[in-house]
N, C-alpha and C positions, 0 to 999 in steps of 0.2 A: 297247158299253156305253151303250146307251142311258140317259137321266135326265128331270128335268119332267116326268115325267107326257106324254112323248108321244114312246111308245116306235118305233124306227125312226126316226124324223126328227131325233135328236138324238146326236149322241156327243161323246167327251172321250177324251183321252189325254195323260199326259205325252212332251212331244219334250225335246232338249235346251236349248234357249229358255223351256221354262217350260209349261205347260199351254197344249195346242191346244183350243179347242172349236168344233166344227163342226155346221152346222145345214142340213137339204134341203128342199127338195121338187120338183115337178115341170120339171125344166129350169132349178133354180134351187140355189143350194146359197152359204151363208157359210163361211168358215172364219177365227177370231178366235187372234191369239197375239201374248202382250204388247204392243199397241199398235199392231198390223198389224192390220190387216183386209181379205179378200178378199169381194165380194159379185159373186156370177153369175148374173142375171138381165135377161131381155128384150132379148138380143140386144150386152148389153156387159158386161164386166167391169171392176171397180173397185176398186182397191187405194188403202187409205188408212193413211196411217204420220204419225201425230200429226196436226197438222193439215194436211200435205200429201193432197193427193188426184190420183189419174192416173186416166182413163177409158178404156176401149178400146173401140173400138166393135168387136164378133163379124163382121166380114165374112167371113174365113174359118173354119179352125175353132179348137178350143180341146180341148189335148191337158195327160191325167194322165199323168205317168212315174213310173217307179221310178229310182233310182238301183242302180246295179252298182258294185261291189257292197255300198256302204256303203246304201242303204234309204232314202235319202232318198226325201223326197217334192216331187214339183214340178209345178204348172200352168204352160203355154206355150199362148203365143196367136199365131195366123197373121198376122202385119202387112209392109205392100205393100215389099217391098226396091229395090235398088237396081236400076235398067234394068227396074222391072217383074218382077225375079225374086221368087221366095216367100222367106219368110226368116219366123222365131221369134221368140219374146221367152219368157225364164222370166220371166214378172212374181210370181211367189210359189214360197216354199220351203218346206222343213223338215226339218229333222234328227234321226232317231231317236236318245232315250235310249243310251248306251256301252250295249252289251254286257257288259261288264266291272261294271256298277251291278245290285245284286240282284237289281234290278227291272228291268232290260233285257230280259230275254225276253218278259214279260208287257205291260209299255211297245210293245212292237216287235208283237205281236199286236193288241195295240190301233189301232196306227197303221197296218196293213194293215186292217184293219176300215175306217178311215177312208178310208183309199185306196180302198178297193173300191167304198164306198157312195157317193162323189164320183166316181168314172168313172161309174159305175149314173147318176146324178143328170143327169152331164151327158153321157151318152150321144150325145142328139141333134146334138150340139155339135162331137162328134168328127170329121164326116166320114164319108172314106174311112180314116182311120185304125184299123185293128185293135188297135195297141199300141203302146205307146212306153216307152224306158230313155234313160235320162240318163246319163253318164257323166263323171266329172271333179268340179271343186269351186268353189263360188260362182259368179260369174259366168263362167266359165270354162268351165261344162256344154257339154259337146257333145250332140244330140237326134239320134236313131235309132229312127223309127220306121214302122210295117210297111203299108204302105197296100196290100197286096192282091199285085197282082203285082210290087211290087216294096220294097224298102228304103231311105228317104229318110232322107240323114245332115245334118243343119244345122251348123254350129258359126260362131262368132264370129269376126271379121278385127278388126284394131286400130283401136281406138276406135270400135268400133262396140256399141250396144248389143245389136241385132238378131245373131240368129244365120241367116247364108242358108245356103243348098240349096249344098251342099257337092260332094256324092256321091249318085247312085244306084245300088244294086245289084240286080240283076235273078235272078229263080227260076233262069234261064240259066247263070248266071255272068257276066253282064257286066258290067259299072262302067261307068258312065259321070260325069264330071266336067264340069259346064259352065261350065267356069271362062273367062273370052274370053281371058285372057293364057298360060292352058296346058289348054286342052281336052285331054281324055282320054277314048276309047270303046276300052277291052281289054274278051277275054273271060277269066276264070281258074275256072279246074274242078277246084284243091285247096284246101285250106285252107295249103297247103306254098307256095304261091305268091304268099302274102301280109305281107309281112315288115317290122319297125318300122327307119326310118333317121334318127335322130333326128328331124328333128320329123316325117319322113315316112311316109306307109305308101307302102312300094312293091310293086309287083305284075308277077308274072314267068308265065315260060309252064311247063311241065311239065320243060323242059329248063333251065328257069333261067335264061332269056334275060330281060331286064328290058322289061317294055312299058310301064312308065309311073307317076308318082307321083304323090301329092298332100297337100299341106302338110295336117296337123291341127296348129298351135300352140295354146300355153297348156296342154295337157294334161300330167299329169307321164308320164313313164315308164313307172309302171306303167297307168295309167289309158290309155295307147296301145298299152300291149302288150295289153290287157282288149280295147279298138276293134278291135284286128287279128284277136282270137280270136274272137270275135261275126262279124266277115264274113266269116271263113275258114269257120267254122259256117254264114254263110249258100251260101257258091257250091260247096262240098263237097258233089261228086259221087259219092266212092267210096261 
């Protein structure tokens, strides 16, 4: 839904916050909603909420997700963790219009418009990364996303704001966890071998033998039974 008189560079849609409007262009792209302001240009991104302002400098990259399966939208930017590990930030959100509201389909169209044309925008930004989904709620997201030959999961530890490098899963089947207090390298070749235990996902071999787990907190229930179904889809052989 372009507008102004400068079609393509511009769009709008209602979220649940209130009207999103979003503005591009070359490796560059605004996104404004009620009092927030995201602006992504020359190497950093700036989020401003009243008169607070944060800066980030782009040294790694800067990743669009979707939300699974409620449709959020979210930007994540690569900042340096803990021991030198990689590690996320969602520094900006947004929430589609209900479903349930008349206008929810056409809202929801709208706001994949936006989504598409702000990954396009900041394309160069991304990386290695081909795609990314978010899953969970508020700060609480967990990030999964697909860098090529493998699938890199970030999620949040307490008190922290950053989300670090969790999980990797590999085209193979393998997991690896580089966690220093419970490292994990299995390989799992069902999606049967991948099973939620309260806060954990744990991972078994073909006979059901357990090789190993790894804490995902803060997610509810359903949103870590959704995690286990996504990596059981990714190391599924049959």
């Amino acid at each position: 839904m372009a507008y102004r008189g400068d079609p393509g560079d511009a769009l709008a849609t209602p979220t649940a916050a209130g009207p999103l409007d979003a503005t591009f262009g070359p490796n560059r792209a605004t996104l404004r909603l009620r009092g927030r302001r995201l602006h992504v240009e020359d190497g950093t991104a700036m989020v401003e909420t009243g008169k607070r302002r944060q800066v980030y400098p782009l040294g790694g990259v800067l990743v669009v997700a979707r939300d699974v399966p409620r449709e959020d939208l979210g930007v994540w930017v690569e900042q340096p963790g803990p021991a030198g590990r990689a590690a996320m930030r969602r520094i900006f959100g947004v929430e589609p219009v209900s479903l349930l509201d008349p206008e929810g389909l056409t809202a929801l169209r709208r706001l994949d418009a936006v989504a598409r044309r702000l990954r396009a925008a900041l394309a160069d930004l991304a990386g290695p990364v081909r795609r990314a989904i978010e899953i969970g709620r508020g700060s609480d997201k967990v990030l999964l996303a697909d860098v090529g030959d493998r699938h890199a999961l970030y999620a949040r530890r307490l008190f922290r704001g950053h989300a670090r490098l969790t999980m990797e899963i590999f085209a193979d089947g393998r997991i690896v966890a580089p966690d220093p207090d419970r490292p994990l390298d299995v390989a799992v070749t069902s999606r049967f071998g991948i099973t939620v235990r309260g806060d954990y996902l744990r991972f078994a071999d073909r006979a059901g033998i357990d090789l190993g787990r790894v804490a995902i907190p803060w997610l509810a229930p359903e949103d870590r039974d959704e995690l286990a179904r996504r990596i059981g889809q990714l190391v599924d052989r049959a």
